[in-house]
LUMDREN-484126 format. One line per field, with one value per residue (C-alpha): residue number from 1; residue in three letters; chain; x, y, z. Coordinates in steps of 0.02 Angstrom, whole numbers, plus 50000, padded with zeros to 5 digits. Layout:
BEGIN
n: (NUM ...) $
res: (ALA ...) $
chain: (A ...) $
x: (X ...) $
y: (Y ...) $
z: (Z ...) $
//
This chain:
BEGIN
n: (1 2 3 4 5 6 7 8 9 10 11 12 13 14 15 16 17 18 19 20 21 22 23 24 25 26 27 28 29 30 31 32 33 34 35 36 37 38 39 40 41 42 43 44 45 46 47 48 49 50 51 52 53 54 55 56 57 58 59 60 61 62 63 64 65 66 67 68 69 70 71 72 73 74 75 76 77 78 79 80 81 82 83 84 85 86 87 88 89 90 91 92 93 94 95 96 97 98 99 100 101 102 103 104 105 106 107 108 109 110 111 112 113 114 115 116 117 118 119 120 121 122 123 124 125 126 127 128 129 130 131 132 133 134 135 136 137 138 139 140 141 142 143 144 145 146 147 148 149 150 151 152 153 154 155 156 157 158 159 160 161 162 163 164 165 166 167 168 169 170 171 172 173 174 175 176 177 178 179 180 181 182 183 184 185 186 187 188 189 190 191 192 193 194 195 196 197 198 199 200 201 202 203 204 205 206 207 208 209 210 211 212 213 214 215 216 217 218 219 220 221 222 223 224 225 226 227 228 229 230 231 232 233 234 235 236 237 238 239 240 241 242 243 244 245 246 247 248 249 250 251 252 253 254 255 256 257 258 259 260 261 262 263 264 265 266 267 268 269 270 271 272 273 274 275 276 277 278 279 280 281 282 283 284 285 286 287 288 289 290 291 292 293 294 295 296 297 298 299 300 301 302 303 304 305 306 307 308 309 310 311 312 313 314 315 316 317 318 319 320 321 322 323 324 325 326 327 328 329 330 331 332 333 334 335 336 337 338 339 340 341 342 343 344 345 346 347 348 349 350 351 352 353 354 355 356 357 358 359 360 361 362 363 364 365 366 367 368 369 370 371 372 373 374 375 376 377 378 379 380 381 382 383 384 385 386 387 388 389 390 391 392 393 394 395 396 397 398 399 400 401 402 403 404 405 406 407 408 409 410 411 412 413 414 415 416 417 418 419 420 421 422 423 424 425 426 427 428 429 430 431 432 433 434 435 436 437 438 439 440 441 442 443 444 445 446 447 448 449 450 451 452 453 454 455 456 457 458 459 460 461 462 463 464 465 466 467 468 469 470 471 472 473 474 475 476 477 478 479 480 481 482 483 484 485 486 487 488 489 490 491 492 493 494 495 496 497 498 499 500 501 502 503 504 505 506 507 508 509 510 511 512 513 514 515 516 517 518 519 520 521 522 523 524 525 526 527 528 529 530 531 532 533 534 535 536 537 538 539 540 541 542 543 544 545 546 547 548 549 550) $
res: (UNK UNK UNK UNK UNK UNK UNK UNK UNK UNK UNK UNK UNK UNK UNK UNK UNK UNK UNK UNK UNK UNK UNK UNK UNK UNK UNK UNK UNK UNK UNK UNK UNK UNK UNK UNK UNK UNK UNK UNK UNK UNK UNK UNK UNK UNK UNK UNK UNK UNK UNK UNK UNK UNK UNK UNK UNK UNK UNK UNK UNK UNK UNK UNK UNK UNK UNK UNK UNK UNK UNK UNK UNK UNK UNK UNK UNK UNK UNK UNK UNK UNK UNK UNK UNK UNK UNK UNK UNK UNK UNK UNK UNK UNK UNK UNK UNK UNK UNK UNK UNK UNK UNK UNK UNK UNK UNK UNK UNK UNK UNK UNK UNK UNK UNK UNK UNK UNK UNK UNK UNK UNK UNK UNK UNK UNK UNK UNK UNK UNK UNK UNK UNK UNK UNK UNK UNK UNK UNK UNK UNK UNK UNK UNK UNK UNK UNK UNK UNK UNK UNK UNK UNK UNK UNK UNK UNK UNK UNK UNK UNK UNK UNK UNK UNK UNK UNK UNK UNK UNK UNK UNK UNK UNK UNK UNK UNK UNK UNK UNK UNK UNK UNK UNK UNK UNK UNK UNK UNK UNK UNK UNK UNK UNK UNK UNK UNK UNK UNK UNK UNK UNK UNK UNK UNK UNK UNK UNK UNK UNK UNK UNK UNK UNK UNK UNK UNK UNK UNK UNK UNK UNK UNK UNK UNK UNK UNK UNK UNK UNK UNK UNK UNK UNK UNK UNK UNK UNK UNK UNK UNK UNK UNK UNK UNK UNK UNK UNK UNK UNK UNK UNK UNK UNK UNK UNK UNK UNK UNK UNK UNK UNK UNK UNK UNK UNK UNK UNK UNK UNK UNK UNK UNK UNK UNK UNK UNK UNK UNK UNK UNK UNK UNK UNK UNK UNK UNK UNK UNK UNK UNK UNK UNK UNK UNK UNK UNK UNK UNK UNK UNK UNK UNK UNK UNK UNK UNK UNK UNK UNK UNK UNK UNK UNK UNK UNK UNK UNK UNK UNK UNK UNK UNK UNK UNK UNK UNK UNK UNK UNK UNK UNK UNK UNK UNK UNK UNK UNK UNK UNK UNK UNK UNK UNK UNK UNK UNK UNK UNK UNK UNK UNK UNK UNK UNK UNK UNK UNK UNK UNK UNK UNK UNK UNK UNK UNK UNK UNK UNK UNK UNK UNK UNK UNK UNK UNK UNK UNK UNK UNK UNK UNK UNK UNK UNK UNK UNK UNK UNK UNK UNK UNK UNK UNK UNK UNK UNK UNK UNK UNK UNK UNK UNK UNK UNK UNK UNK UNK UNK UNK UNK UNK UNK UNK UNK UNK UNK UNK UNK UNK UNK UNK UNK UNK UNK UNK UNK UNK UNK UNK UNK UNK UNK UNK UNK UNK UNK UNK UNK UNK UNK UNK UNK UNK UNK UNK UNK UNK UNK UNK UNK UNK UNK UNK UNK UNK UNK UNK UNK UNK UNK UNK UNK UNK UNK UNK UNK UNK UNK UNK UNK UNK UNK UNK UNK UNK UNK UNK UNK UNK UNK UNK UNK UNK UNK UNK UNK UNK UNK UNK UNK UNK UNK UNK UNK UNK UNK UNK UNK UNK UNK UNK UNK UNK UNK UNK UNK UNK UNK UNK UNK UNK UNK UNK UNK UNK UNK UNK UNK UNK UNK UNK UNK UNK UNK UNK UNK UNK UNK UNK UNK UNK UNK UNK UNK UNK UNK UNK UNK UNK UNK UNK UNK UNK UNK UNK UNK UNK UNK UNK) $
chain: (A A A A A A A A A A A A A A A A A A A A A A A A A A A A A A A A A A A A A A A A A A A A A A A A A A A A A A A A A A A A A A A A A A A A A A A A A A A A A A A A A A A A A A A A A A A A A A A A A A A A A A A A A A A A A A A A A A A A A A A A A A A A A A A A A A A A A A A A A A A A A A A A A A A A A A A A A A A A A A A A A A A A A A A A A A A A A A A A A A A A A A A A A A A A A A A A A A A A A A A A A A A A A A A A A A A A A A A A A A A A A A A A A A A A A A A A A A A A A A A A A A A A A A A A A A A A A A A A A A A A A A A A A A A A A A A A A A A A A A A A A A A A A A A A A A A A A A A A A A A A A A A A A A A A A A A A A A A A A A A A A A A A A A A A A A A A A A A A A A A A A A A A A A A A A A A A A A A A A A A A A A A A A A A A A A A A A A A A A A A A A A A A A A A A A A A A A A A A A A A A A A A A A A A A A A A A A A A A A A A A A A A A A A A A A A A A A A A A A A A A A A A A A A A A A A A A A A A A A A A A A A A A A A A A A A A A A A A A A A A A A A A A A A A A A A A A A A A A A A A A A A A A A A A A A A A A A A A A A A A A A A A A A A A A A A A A A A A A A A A A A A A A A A A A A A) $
x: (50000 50063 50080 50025 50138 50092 50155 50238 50388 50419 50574 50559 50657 50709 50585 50672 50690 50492 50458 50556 50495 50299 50338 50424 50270 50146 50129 50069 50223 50335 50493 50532 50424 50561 50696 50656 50630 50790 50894 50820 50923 51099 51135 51021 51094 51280 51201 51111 51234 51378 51293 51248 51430 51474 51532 51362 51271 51427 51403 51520 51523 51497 51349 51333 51148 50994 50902 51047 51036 50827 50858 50995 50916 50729 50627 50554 50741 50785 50625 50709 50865 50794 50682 50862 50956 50826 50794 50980 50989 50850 50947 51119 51122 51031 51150 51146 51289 51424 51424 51231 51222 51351 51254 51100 51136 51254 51088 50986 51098 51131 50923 50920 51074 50971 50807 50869 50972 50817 50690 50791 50780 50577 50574 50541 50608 50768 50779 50612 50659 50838 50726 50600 50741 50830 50674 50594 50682 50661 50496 50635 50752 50611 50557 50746 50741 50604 50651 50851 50838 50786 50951 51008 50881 50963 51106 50944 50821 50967 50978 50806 50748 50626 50480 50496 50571 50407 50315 50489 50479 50302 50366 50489 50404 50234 50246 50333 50432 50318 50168 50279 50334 50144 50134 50292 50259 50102 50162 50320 50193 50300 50251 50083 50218 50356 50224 50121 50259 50356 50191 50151 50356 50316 50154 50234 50142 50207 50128 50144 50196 50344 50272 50387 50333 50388 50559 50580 50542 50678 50818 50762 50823 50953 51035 50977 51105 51242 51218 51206 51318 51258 51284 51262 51089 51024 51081 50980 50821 50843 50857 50683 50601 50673 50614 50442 50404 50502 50552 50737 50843 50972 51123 51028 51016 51216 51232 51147 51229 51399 51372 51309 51412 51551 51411 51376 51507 51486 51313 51344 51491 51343 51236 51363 51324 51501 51494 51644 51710 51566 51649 51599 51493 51609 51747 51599 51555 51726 51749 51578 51636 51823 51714 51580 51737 51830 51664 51643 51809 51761 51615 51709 51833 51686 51610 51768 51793 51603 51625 51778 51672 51533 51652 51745 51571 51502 51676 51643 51451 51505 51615 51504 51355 51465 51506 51348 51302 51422 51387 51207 51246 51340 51193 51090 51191 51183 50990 50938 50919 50751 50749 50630 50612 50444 50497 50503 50550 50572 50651 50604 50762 50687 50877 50985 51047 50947 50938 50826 50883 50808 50897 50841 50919 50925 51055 51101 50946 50840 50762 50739 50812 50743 50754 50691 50795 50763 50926 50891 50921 50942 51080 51266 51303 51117 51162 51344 51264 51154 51297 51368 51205 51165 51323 51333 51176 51202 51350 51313 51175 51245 51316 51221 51048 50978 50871 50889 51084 51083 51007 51117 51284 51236 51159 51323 51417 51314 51348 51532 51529 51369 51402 51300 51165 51121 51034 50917 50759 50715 50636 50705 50617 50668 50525 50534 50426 50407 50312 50254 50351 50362 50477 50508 50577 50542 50657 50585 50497 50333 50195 50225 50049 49997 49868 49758 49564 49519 49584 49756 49889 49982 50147 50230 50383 50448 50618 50753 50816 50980 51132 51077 51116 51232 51157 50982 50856 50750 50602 50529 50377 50308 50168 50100 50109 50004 49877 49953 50071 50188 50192 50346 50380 50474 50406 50431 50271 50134 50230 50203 50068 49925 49825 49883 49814 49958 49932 49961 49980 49803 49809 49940 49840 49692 49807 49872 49728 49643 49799 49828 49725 49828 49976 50142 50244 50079 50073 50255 50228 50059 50148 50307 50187 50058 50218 50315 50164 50145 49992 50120 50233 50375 50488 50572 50639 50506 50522 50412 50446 50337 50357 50224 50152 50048) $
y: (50000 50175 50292 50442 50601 50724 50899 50899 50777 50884 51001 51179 51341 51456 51564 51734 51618 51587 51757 51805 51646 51709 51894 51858 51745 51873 51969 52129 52122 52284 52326 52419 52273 52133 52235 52226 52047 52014 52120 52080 51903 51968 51785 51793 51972 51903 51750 51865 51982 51864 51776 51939 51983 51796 51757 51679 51841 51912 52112 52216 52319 52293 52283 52336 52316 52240 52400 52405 52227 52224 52368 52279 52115 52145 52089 51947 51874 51934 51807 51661 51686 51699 51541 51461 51494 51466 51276 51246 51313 51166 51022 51110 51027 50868 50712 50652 50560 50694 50571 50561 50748 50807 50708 50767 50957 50921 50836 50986 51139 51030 51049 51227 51271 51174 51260 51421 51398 51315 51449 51582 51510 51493 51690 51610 51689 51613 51672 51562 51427 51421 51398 51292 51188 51180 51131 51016 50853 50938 50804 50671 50750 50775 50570 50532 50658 50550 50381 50391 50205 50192 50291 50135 50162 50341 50264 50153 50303 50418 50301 50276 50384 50535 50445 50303 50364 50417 50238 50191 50303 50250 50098 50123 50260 50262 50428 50515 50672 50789 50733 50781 50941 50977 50960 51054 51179 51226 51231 51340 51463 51412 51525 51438 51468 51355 51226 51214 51184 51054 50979 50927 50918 50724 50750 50826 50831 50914 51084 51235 51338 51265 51315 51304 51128 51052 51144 51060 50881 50932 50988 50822 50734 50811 50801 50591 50598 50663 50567 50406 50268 50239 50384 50317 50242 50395 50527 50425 50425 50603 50642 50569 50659 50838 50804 50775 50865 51028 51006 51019 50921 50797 50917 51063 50930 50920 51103 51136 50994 51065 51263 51228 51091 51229 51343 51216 51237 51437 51405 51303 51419 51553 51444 51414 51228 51122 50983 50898 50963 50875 50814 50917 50836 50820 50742 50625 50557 50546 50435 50347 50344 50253 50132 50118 50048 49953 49853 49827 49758 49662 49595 49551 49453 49375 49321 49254 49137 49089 49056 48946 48846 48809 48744 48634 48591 48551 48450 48344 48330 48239 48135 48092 48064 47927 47848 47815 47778 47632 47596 47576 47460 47388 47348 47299 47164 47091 47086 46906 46882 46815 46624 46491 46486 46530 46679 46857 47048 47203 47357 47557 47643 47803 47876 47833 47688 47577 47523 47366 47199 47043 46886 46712 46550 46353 46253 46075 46010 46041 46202 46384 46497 46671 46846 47024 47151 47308 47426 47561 47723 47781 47837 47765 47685 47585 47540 47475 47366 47301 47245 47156 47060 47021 46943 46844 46768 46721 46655 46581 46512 46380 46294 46317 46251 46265 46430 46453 46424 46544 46676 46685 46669 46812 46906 46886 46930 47114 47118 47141 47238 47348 47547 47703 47590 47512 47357 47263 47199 47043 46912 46735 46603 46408 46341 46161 46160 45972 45949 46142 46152 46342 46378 46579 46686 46854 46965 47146 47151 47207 47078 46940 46866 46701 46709 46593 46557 46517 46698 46753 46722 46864 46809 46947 46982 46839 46941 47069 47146 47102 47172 47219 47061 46928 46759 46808 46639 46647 46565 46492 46438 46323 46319 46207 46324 46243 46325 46498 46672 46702 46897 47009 47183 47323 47476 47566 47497 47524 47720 47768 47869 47848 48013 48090 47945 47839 47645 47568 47387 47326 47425 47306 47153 47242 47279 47098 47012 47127 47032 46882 46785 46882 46798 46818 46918 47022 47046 47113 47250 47309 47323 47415 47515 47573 47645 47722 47851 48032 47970 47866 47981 47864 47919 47743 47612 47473 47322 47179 46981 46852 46659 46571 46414 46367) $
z: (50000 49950 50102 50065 50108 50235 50235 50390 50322 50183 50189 50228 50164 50303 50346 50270 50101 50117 50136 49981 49894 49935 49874 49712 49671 49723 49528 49642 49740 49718 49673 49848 49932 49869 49877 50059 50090 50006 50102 50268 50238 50213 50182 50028 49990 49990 49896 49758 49725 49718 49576 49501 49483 49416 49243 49216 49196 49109 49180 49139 49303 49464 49567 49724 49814 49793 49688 49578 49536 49518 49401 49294 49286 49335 49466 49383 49354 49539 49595 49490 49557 49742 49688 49625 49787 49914 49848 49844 50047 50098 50037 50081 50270 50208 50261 50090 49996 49931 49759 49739 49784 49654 49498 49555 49522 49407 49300 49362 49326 49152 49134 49172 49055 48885 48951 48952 48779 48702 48791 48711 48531 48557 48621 48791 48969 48981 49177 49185 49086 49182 49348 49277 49227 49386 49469 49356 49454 49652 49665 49660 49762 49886 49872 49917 50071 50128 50080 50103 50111 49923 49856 49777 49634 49580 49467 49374 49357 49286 49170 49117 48971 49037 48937 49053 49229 49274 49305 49332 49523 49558 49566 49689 49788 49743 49669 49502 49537 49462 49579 49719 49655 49633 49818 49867 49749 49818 50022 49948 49840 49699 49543 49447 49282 49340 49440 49270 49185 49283 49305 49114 49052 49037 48938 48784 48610 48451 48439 48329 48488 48595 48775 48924 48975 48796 48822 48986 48908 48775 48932 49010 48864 48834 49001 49007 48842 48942 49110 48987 48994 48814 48736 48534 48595 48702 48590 48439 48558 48622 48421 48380 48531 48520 48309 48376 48526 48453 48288 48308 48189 48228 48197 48309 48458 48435 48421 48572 48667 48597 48647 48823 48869 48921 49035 49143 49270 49277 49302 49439 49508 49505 49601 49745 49689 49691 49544 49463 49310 49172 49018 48849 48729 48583 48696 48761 48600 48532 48655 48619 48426 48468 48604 48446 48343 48467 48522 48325 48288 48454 48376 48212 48317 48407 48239 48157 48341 48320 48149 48182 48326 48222 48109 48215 48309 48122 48106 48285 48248 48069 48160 48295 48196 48083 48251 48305 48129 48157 48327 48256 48122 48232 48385 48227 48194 48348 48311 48245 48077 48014 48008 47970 48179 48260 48318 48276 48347 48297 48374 48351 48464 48551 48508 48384 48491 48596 48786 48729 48622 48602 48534 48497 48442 48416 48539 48525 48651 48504 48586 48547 48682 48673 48787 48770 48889 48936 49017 49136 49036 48870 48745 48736 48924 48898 48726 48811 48934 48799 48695 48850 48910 48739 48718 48875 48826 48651 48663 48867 48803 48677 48834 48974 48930 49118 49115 49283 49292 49124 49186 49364 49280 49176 49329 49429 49270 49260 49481 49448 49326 49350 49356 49401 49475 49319 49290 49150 49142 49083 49007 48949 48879 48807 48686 48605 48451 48452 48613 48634 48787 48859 49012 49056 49202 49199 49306 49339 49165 49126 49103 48953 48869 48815 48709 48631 48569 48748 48825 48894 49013 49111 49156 49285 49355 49483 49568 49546 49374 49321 49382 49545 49680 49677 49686 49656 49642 49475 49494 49292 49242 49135 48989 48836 48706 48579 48455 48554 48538 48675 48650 48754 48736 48823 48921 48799 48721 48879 48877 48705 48665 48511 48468 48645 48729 48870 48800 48964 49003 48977 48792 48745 48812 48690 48539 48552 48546 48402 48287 48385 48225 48090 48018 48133 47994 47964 48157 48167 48031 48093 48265 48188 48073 48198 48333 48187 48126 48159 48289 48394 48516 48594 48755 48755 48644 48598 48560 48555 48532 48472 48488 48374 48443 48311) $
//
């Protein structure tokens, strides 16, 4: 919630300053009436007629009192000036930072300096415009004085372009700086001229007549260009806006940044304000033109090295993608080729190599020894694993025709040599065509079905995956597979996805027995076809086995 701000926390001038500050905005008030306010305060009078007598009003003699210098300058210029010094004596004992205090009026004697240059090309008051100018910023000055905490936002909103600083300090304060100035203005019986202007500096419109207000907004921009830490960029903005809002051209916004550049620090010698010597604008952006051209040869040098590693990436990408175009042919021919044996696979790899395999052959007992695996994982260490358990069980299995003694030797085999926690799934199976004879452990593997005219048989997971403990017991069973399909497949199959929609275990049992009557090799493609399509969306390899006990 935005508090709002009472008058009693805003700062005060001293009393004699108010007094001055009230008469020189009263339009009835005298000459001889101001002339004694002001030198009541011999402060004020020292103040005045010090700047009178600085280079920044350039007189060529001297003056001496009060009357001397209303009728040299005029009273209206006198009220400016007393409006000038008597804002500069409330913040002068504030316990501000030196640093923040120096940019400040540094930004806001840079203001006044463009007003009154640009005021005086429009026929405008240049005392006003200089004091308008200096002003125009006091609302933020005033939002600091109050929220000292909140001082770590000045280096961001001097470098936020006036068309955005605005919403930029209502949303670290609540309020802009003209809204305050409104407010201050108003307990300091400010003159209506310089609140109405300040007031509407931000709401600029291109208009036949350049009013105070629009000069502001151009003295705004002009001193954002010189507090920039991108000069190139702020300069083009400040361009486009003092085109529009005052129809000045591109080389008159560096002919006025040019010709005041060097008034600043009188002006602020005049004003008893102490800034650091400011930089002129043509040594500013020379140095913003040789910073231009280093960053550009920067950037060329920072092409040619991207150019060169996209290159060599291009280079290892080639070579990579021809290894795993041979490790792929490779893991491919480890794949069965198809026989006149009743069984059949397929694989669709999720990457270019796969985690899955399945492998089947005939051993000397006369019987068909078959597996489908599954390794934990994806990509090259799965596809690693997969070469080693598929060749521990084709070439195991020519010699060991136990199932159970097969599948612990190779278990123990993965033990000692597992890493990174992985392990495999899996199924084995030993079929004898002859008698129809089905025996099949399944360790850690999803479901396997046996189906037939009658129904279906789920055959689950009896103990650990591979790999993980030494010595595990694998339990088999045993089944007549006569006038039946033994069907096994991989997760990745229940994971995939058809039209958007999971296919989860019981969609395989469904999708199997919609094509347990085709013919095997016809089954096989229509699997292959139907998880190869646009409609199918696979996260894992799949593959499926089929042992055809017909």
């Amino acid at each position: 919630m935005i508090r709002s701000i009472e008058p009693s926390e805003l700062p005060s001038p001293p009393q004699a300053s108010l007094s001055v500050l009230r008469a020189c905005s009263d339009d009835s008030a005298d000459y001889a009436e101001i002339t004694k306010f002001v030198t009541n305060d011999p402060q004020l009078t020292a103040e005045v007629l010090r700047m009178v007598n600085s280079a920044f009003y350039a007189i060529t003699h001297e003056i001496s009192s009060i009357s001397q210098a209303i009728s040299v300058i005029g009273v209206k210029s006198l009220r400016n000036l007393c409006l000038c010094l008597s804002v500069k004596e409330v913040f002068s004992g504030s316990t501000f930072d030196s640093d923040f205090l120096n940019e400040f009026w540094a930004d806001s004697v840079f203001r006044a300096v463009a007003a009154k240059y640009i005021g005086n090309l429009y026929k405008k008051d240049p005392d006003e415009c200089f004091t308008a100018g200096l002003l125009q910023d006091l609302g933020l000055l005033v939002l600091f004085y109050l929220e000292p905490d909140k001082l770590s936002n000045w280096q961001q909103l001097r470098q936020t372009s006036p068309s955005l600083r605005s919403d930029f300090e209502k949303t670290v304060f609540g309020y802009s700086h003209t809204e305050v100035f409104n407010i201050i203005g108003e307990q300091w019986s400010l003159p209506e001229s310089i609140i109405s202007a300040v007031k509407n500096h931000h709401q600029c419109e291109k208009s036949a007549i350049v009013d105070t207000y629009a000069i502001l907004n151009a003295a705004d921009w002009l001193a954002y260009v010189m507090a920039s830490d991108q000069l190139k960029i702020s300069l083009d903005l400040c361009k486009l806006q003092l085109q529009n809002n005052i129809n000045f051209s591109g080389e008159e916004v560096d002919t006025c940044l040019t010709k005041i550049s060097p008034s600043i620090q009188k002006a602020a010698n005049a004003l008893g304000i102490l800034i650091d010597d400011m930089p002129e604008y043509n040594d500013l952006l020379k140095k913003s033109n040789i910073k231009l051209a280093q960053d550009n040869l920067e950037i060329q040098e920072l092409n040619w090295r991207l150019q060169e590693t996209i290159k060599e990436r291009d280079r290892l990408s080639l070579e990579l993608d021809n290894e795993l175009a041979l490790a792929t042919e490779v893991q491919e021919s480890l794949l069965p080729d198809a026989t006149d044996l009743p069984v059949h696979g397929f694989n669709i790899p999720a990457k270019q190599l796969s985690g899955d395999f399945y492998d089947y052959q005939k051993v000397a007992d006369g019987s068909i020894i078959f597996c489908l695996a599954d390794v934990s994982g994806k990509g090259v260490n799965a596809s690693l694993l997969m070469v080693k358990t598929s060749s521990l069980f084709h070439c195991l299995g020519k010699f060991i025709f136990d199932l159970q003694k097969l599948v612990s030797v190779i278990n123990n085999e993965l033990v000692e040599t597992s890493i990174r926690g992985m392990f495999v799934t899996f199924v084995c199976g030993k079929y004898f065509p002859k008698t129809g004879k089905l025996t099949i452990i399944n360790a850690g593997h999803p479901p396997a079905f046996i189906i037939s005219d009658s129904g279906s048989i789920k055959i689950n997971s009896s103990t650990f995956p591979l790999g993980i403990i030494r010595d595990t017991e694998f339990t088999s069973e045993s089944f007549l597979l006569k006038n039946s399909m033994l069907y096994v497949f991989s997760d990745g199959l229940n994971e995939a996805e058809i039209d958007g929609k999971k296919v989860e275990i019981d969609g395989v049992l469904r999708y199997f027995k919609e094509i347990y009557s085709l013919p095997v090799s016809d089954q096989i493609d229509h699997i292959r076809n139907e998880f190869s399509t646009a409609r199918a969306v696979i996260s894992d390899d799949v593959t499926v086995l089929v042992v055809n006990g017909h």
